[in-house]
C-alpha positions as CSV (number, residue, x, y, z in Angstrom):
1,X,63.1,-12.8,95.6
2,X,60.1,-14.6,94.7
3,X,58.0,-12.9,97.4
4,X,59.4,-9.5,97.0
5,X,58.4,-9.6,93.3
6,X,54.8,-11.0,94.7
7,X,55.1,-7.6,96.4
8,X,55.3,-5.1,93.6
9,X,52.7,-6.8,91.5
10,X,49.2,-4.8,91.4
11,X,47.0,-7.7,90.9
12,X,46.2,-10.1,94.1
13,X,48.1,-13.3,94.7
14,X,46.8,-15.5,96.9
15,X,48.4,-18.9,98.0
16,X,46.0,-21.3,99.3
17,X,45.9,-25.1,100.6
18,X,44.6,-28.0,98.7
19,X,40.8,-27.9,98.0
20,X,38.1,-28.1,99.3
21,X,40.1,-26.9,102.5
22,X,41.8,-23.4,100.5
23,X,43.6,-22.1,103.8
24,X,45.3,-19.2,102.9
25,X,49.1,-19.4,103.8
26,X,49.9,-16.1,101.4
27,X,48.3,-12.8,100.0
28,X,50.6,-9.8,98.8
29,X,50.4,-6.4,99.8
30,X,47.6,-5.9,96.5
31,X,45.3,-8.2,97.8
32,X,45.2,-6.2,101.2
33,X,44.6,-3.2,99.0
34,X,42.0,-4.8,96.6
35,X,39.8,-6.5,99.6
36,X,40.2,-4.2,102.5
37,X,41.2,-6.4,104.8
38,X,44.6,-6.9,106.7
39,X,46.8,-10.0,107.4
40,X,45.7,-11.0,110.6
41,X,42.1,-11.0,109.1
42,X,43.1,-13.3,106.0
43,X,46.0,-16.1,106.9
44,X,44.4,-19.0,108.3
45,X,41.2,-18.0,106.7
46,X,39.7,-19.3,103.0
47,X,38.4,-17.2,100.2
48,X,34.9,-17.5,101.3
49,X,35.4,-14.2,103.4
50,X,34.8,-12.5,100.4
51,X,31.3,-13.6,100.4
52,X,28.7,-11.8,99.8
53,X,24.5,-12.2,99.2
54,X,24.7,-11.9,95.3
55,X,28.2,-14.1,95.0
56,X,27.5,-17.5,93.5
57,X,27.0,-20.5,95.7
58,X,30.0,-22.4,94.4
59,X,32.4,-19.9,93.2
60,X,35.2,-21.4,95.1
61,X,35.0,-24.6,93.1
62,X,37.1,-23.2,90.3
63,X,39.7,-23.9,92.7
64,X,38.7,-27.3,92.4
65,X,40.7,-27.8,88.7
66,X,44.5,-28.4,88.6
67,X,44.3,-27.1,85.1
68,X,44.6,-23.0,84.7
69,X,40.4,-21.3,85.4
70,X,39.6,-18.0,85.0
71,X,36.1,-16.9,86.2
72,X,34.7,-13.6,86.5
73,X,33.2,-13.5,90.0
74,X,31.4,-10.6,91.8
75,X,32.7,-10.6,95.8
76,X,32.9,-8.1,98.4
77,X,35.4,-5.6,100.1
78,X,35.7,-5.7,104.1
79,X,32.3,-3.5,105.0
80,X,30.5,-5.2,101.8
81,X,31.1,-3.2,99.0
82,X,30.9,-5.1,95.8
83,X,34.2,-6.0,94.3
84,X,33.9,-7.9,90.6
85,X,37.2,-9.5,90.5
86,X,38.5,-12.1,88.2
87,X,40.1,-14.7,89.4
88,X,42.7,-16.7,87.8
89,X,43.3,-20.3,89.1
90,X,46.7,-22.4,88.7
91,X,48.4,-25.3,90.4
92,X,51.1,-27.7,89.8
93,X,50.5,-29.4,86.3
94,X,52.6,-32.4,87.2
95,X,51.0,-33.2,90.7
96,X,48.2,-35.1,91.1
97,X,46.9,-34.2,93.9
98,X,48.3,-30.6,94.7
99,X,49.1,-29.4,97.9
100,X,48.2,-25.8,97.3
101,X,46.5,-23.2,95.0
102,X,47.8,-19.8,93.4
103,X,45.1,-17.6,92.4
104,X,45.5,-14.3,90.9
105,X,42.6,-11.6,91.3
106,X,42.5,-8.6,89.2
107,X,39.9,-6.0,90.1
108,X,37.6,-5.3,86.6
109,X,36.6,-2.2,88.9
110,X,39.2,0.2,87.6
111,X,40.6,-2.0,84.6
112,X,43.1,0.6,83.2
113,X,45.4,0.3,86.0
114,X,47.6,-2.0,83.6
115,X,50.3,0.2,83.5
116,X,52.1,-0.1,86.6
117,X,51.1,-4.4,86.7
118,X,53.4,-4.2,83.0
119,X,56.0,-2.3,85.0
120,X,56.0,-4.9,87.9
121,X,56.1,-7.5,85.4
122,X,58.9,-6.3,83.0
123,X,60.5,-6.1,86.8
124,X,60.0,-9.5,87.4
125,X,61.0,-10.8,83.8
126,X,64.0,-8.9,83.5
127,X,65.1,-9.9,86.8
128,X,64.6,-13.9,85.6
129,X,66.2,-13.0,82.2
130,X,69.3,-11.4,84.2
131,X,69.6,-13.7,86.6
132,X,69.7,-16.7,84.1
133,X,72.2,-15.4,82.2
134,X,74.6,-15.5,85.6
135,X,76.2,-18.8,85.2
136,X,73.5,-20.5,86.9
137,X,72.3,-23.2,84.1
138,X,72.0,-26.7,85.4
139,X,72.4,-28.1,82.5
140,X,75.5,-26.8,82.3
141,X,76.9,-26.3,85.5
142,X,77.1,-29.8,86.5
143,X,79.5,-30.5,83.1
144,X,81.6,-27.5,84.2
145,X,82.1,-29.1,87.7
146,X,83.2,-32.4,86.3
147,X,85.9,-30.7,83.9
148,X,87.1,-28.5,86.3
149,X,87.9,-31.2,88.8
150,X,89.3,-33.5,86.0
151,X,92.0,-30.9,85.0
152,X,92.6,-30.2,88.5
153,X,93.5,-33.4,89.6
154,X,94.9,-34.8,86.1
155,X,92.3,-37.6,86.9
156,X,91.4,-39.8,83.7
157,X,87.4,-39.6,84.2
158,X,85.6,-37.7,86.8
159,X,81.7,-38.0,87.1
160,X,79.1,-35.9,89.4
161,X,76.8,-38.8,90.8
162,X,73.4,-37.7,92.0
163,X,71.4,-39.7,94.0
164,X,67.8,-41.1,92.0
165,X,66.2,-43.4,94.6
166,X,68.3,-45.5,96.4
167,X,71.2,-45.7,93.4
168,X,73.9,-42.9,92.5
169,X,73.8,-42.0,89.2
170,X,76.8,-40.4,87.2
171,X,74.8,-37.6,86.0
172,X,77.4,-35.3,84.3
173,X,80.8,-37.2,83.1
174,X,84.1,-36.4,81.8
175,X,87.0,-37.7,79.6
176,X,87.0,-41.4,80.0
177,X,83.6,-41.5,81.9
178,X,82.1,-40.7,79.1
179,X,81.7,-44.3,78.0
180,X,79.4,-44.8,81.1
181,X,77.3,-41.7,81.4
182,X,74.3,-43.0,83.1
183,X,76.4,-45.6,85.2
184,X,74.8,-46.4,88.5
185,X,75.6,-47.8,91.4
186,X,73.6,-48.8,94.7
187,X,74.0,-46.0,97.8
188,X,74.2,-49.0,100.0
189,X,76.8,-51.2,98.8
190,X,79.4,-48.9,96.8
191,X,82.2,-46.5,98.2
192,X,80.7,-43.8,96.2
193,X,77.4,-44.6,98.6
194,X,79.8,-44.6,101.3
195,X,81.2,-41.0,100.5
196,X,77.5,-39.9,100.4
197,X,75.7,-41.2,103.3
198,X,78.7,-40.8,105.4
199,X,79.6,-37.0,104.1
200,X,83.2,-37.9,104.0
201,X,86.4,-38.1,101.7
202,X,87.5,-41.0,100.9
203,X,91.3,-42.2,99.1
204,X,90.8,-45.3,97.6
205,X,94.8,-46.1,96.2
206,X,93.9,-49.9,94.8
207,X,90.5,-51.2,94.4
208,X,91.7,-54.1,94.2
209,X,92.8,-53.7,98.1
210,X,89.5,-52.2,99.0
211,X,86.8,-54.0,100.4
212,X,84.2,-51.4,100.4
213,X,84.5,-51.6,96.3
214,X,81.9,-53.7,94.3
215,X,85.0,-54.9,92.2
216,X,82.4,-55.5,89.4
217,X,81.0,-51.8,88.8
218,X,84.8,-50.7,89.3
219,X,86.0,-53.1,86.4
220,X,82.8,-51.8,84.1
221,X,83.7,-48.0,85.1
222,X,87.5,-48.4,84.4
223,X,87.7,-47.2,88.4
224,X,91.2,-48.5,89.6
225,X,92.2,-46.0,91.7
226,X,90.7,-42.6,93.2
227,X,89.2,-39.9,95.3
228,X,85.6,-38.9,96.0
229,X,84.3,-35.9,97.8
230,X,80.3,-35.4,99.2
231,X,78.8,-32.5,97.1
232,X,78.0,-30.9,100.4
233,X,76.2,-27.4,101.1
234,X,74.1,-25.7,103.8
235,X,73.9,-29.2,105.6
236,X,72.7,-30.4,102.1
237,X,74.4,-33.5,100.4
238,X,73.2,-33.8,97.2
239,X,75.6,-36.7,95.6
240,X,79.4,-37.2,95.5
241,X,82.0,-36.2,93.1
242,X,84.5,-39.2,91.6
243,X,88.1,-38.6,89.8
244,X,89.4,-42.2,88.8
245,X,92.3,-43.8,86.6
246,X,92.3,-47.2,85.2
247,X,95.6,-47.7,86.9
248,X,96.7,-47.8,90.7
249,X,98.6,-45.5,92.6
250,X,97.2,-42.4,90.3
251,X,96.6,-40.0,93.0
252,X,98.8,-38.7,96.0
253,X,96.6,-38.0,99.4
254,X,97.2,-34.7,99.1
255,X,95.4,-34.4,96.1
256,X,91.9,-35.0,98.0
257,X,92.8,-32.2,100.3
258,X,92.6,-29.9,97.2
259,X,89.7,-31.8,95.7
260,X,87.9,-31.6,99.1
261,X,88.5,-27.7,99.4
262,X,87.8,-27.3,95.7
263,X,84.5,-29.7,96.2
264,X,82.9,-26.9,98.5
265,X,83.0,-24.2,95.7
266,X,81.7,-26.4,92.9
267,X,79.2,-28.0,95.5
268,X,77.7,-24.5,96.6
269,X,77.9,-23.7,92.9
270,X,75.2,-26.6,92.0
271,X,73.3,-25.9,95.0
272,X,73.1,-22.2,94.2
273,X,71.9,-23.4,90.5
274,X,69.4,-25.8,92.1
275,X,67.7,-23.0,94.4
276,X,67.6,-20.8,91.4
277,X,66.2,-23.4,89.1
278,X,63.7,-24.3,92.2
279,X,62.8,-20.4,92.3
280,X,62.5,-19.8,88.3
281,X,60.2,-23.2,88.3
282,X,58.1,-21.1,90.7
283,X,58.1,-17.7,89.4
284,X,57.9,-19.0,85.5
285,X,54.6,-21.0,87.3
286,X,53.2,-17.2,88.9
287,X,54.0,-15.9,85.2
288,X,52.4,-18.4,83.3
289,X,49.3,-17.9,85.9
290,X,48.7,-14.3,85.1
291,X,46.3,-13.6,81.9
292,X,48.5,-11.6,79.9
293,X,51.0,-12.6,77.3
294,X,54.6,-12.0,77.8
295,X,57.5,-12.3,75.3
296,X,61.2,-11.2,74.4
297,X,61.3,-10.2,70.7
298,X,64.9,-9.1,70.2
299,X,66.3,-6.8,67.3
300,X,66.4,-9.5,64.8
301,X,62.8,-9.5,65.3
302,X,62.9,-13.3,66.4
303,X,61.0,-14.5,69.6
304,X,63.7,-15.2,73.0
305,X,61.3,-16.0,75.2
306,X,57.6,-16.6,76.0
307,X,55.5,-17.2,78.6
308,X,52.8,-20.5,78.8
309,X,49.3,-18.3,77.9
310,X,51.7,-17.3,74.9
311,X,51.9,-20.5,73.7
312,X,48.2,-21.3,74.5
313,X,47.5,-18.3,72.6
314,X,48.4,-19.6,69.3
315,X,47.8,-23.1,69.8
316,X,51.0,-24.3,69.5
317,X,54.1,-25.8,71.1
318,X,57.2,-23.2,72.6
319,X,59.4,-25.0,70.2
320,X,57.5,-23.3,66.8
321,X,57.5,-20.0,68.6
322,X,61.3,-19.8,70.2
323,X,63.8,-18.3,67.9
324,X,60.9,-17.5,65.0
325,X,60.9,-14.7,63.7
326,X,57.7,-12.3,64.5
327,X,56.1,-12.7,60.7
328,X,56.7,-15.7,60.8
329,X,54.2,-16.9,64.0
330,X,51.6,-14.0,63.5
331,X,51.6,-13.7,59.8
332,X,52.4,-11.7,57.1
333,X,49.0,-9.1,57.6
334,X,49.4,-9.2,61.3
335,X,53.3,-8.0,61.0
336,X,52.8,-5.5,58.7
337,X,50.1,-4.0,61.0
338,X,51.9,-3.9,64.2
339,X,55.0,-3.5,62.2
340,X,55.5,0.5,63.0
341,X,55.3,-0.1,66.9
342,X,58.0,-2.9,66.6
343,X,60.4,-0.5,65.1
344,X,59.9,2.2,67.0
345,X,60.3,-0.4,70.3
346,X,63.4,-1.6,68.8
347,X,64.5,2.3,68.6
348,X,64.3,2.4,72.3
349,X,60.8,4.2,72.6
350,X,58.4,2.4,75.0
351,X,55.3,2.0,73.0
352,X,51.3,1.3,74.3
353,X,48.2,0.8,71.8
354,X,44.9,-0.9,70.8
355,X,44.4,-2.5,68.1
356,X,42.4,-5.6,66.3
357,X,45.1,-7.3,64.8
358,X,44.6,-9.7,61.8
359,X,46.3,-13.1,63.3
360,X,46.9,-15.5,61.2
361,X,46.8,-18.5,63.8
362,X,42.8,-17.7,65.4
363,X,42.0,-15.1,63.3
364,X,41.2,-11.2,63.7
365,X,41.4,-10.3,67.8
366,X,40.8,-7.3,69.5
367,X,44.5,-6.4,72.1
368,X,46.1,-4.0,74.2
369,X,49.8,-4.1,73.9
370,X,52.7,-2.4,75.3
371,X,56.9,-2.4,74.0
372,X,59.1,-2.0,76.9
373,X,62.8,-1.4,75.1
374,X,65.6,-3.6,76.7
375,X,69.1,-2.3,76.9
376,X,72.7,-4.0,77.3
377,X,75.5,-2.8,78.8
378,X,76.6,-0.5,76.3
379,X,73.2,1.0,76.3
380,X,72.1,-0.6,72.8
381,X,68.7,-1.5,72.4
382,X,68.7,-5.3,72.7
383,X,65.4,-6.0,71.7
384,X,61.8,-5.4,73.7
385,X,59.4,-6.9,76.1
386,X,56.1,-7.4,74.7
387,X,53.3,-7.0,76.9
388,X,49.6,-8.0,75.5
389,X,46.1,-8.6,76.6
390,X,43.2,-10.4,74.6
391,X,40.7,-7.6,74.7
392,X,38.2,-10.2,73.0
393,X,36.0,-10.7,76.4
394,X,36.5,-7.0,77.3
395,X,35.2,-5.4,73.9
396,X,32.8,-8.0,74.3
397,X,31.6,-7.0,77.3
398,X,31.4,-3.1,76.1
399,X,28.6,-3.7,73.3
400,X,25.3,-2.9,73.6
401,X,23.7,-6.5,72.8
402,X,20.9,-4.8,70.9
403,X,22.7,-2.4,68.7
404,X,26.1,-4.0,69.1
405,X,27.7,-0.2,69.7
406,X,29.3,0.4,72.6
407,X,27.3,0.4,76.0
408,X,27.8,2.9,78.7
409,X,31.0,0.9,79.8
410,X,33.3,1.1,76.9
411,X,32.0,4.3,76.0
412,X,33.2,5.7,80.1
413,X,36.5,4.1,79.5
414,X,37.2,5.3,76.0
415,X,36.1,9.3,77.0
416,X,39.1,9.0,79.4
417,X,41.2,8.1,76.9
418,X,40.1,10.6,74.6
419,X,40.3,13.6,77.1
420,X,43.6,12.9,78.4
421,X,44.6,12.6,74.8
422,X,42.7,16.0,73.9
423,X,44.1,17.8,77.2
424,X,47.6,16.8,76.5
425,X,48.0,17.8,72.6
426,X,45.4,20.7,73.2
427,X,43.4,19.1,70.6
428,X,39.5,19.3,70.3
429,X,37.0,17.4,71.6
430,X,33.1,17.3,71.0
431,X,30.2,15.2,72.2
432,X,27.1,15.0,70.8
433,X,23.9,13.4,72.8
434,X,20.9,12.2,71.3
435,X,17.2,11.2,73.0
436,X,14.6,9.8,70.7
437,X,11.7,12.2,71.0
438,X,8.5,10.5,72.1
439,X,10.1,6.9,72.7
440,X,7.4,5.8,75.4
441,X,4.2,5.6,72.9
442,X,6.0,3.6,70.6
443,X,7.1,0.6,72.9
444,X,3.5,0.8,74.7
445,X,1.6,1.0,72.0
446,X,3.7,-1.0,69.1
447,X,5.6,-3.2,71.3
448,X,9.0,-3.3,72.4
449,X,9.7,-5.4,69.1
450,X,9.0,-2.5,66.8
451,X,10.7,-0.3,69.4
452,X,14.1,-2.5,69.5
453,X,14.6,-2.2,65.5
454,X,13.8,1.4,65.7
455,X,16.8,1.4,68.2
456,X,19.0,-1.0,65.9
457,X,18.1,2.0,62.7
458,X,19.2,4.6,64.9
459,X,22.4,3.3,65.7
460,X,23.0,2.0,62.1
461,X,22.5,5.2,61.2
462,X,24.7,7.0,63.8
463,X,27.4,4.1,62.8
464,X,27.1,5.2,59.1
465,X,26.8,8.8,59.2
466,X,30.3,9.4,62.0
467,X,33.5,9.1,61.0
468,X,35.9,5.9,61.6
469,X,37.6,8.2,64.6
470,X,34.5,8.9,66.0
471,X,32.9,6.7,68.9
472,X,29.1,5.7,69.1
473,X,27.4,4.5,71.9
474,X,24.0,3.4,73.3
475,X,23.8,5.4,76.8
476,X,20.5,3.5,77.6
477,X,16.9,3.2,76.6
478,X,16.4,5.7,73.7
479,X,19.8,7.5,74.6
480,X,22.8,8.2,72.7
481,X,25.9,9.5,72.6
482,X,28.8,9.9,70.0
483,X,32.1,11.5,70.4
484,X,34.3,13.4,68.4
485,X,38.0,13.7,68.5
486,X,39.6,16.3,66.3
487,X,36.1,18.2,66.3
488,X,35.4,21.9,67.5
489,X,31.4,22.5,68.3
490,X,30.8,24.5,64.9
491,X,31.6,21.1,63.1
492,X,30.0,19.1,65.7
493,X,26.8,21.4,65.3
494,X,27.2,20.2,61.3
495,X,27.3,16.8,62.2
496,X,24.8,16.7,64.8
497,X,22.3,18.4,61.8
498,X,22.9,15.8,59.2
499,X,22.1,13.3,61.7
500,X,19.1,14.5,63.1
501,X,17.7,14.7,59.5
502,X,18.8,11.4,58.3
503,X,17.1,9.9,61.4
504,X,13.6,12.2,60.4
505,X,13.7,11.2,56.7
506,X,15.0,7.4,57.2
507,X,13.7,6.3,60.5
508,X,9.5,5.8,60.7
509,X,7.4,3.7,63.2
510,X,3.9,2.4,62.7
511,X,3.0,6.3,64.5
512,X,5.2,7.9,61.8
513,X,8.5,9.6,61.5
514,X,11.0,9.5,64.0
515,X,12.5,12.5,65.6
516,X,15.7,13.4,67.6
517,X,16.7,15.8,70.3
518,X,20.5,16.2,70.3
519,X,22.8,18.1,73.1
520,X,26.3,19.4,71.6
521,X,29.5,20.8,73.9
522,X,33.4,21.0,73.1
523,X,35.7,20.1,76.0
């Protein structure tokens, strides 16, 4: 299940040995698309054939940390085209020395391919959110076991022991084994050690005329007479289960027939819950790997689940997150912001947007969200999967460091967003591009310090004079651009005018008045 899910996901996975070694034993079917390459030219290999002249000399020692990296590195495609990918590191938390890696690479080259990765991912959380919900808890399931066989063989006590090192432990007691939850006795010198390493049932009628009993540990358990059974499954043996009475004689033999057939279901029961808990330790690991934050917010408006960069987000343990409501863990401003899209998720309508939202835990930040509505089986919305990225680095990364308007980047990836918006609602949409006249003389003659806070007026200016809805950007050297939703060229003509005589009357350098040239045209 885990590596089907692996499958769907767009961003690369890669599964690697221990550093410095970083064999690769996995990539998905992404990673083939992302790099070029195909399977036979990537298992057995290591990251480093995604080398290239400009990638940094030691990239690969971000797999060096057991704790979570994420590193923006610039690598290469098979036939050395550039590929900026960044990669996010993770391995075991709890071992000290781990015997593999799982990186996740996400191509920055065409960054709004998020919506089919939130698909994949609302796949592979609903799929661990349906699943867990199956009867499968092993917290539980090992109680159920010892109550079920208790009843069924109207024992006194009954106990699940697991074996812990070379004892068996009763792990999961019932009725009068309650009084010694925790009990343990040694694998090698006890009849319950007996029914384990042997994998056999065994009748014990009298303790007292048994001579594989410690009569000790019987007398402390209240164990006088009864049956145990190996918890065996798929040539696994994983501890025994015990009935007992405090008097002889309790049981007839063909009792442990029955407990022996019955020991089979409950035994593949707890092994089924094991290799489900094993695969949800590894899939919530693959989860909490990938940058994004996931969560369950049902229609209560109180958190159900959460993933570990959800947790990092705000600083703070799962346990002040979990069953909170929403207001209460982002704040009063933040909720009330956001609050509209909530509602509408919780009215079964899948919902995307951008935003700066006013957190109060870290402060103002910059995301990209998306609802995904979550139905039960009568088709009621049962709350919603949120989906959200920290745009912080991103938005970061689109401003001009000069001006601090957008750069050519965010502008290119917010005029897709704003012609597929215009094309869809057949709404207008203007652009208006503006070259300082006679830039050159300036910088050569002045210097480029004069000429960078003519730059930095400009742009103020362009910034004050647009509308909120508008977008302003620095194309490059004395270039500009702003564009207008909602605007037909006559009104885009209008603006462009006040602008380019604000700029003459406001604007002057050390040769005299500045001057603009500016291009208009409607989509």
């Amino acid at each position: 299940m885990l590596e089907a899910a692996l499958e769907t996901v767009s961003d690369g996975v890669l599964i690697t040995g221990p550093y410095p070694s970083l064999t690769i034993v996995y990539a998905n079917a992404a990673f083939y698309a992302i790099t070029g390459y195909s399977a036979s030219e990537v298992l057995g290999k290591t990251p480093a054939l995604l080398e290239g002249k400009d990638t940094p000399a030691d990239w690969q020692g971000m797999f060096r940390s057991g704790n979570t990296t994420s590193t923006e590195v610039l690598n290469y495609r098979k036939g050395g085209a550039p590929l900026h990918v960044e990669w996010s590191i993770r391995s075991p938390a709890s071992a000290e020395s781990p015997a593999y890696r799982i990186a996740v690479l996400r191509d920055l080259t065409q960054p709004r391919a998020l919506e089919h990765r939130q698909a994949q991912l609302e796949l592979l959380a609903s799929m661990q959110r349906k699943v867990g919900t199956a009867g499968l808890d092993l917290r539980v399931l090992p109680q159920k076991v010892v109550d079920v066989a208790m009843d069924a063989t109207a024992a006194e006590a009954a106990a699940v022991e697991e074996v812990q090192g070379d004892m068996l432990v009763y792990t999961a007691v019932a009725g009068r084994a309650r009084s010694v939850a925790g009990f343990r006795l040694p694998v090698d010198a006890s009849l319950s050690g007996t029914c384990y390493k042997a994998q056999i049932p065994i009748f014990c009628a009298d303790v007292h005329q048994d001579s594989r009993v410690d009569q000790d540990k019987a007398e402390q358990a209240g164990f006088r007479s009864g049956m145990l059974v190996p918890l065996l499954h798929a040539d696994h043996c994983f501890g025994a289960l015990k009935v007992y009475s405090s008097e002889p004689g309790a049981f007839q033999r063909d009792q442990l027939k029955l407990l022996e057939m019955a020991s089979h279901v409950l035994a593949a029961s707890l092994y089924d819950a094991r290799q489900f808990k094993s695969e949800q330790d590894r899939r919530t690991l693959l989860v909490d790997a990938l940058p994004i934050l996931i969560s369950f917010v049902d229609n209560q408006y109180r958190y159900g689940e959460i993933n570990a960069a959800y947790s990092r987000w705000f600083d703070v343990h799962p346990d002040q997150i979990l069953g909170r409501k929403v207001e209460d863990v982002l704040g009063e401003t933040a909720f009330n912001k956001i609050r509209h899209y909530v509602d509408t998720a919780l009215a079964g309508e899948r919902v995307r947007f951008e935003m700066t939202v006013p957190y109060s835990r870290g402060g103002p930040r910059p995301v990209e969200a998306e609802y995904i509505p979550v139905y039960d089986a009568n088709d009621t919305v049962m709350g919603f999967y949120a989906l959200v990225r920290d745009l912080t680095e991103r938005r970061t990364a689109e401003r001009d460091h000069l001006t601090h308007i957008y750069n050519r980047r965010g502008f290119d990836r917010l005029l897709k967003g704003a012609i597929a918006t215009a094309a869809r609602y057949r709404r207008p949409l203007s652009l208006l591009f503006l070259d300082i006249d006679h830039f050159k003389p300036v910088n050569d003659q002045c210097g480029h310090t004069v000429g960078d806070e003519l730059l930095r007026q400009v742009a103020n200016l362009l910034r004050q004079l647009a509308r909120e809805s508008d977008i302003v950007c620095r194309w490059g050297g004395e270039e500009f651009a702003v564009l207008t939703p909602e605007t037909a060229l006559g009104e885009a003509q209008e603006l462009a005018e006040r602008l380019r005589v604000a700029i003459a009357s406001d604007v002057a350098s050390p040769l005299g008045p500045i001057t603009v040239s500016i291009g208009v045209a409607e989509l």
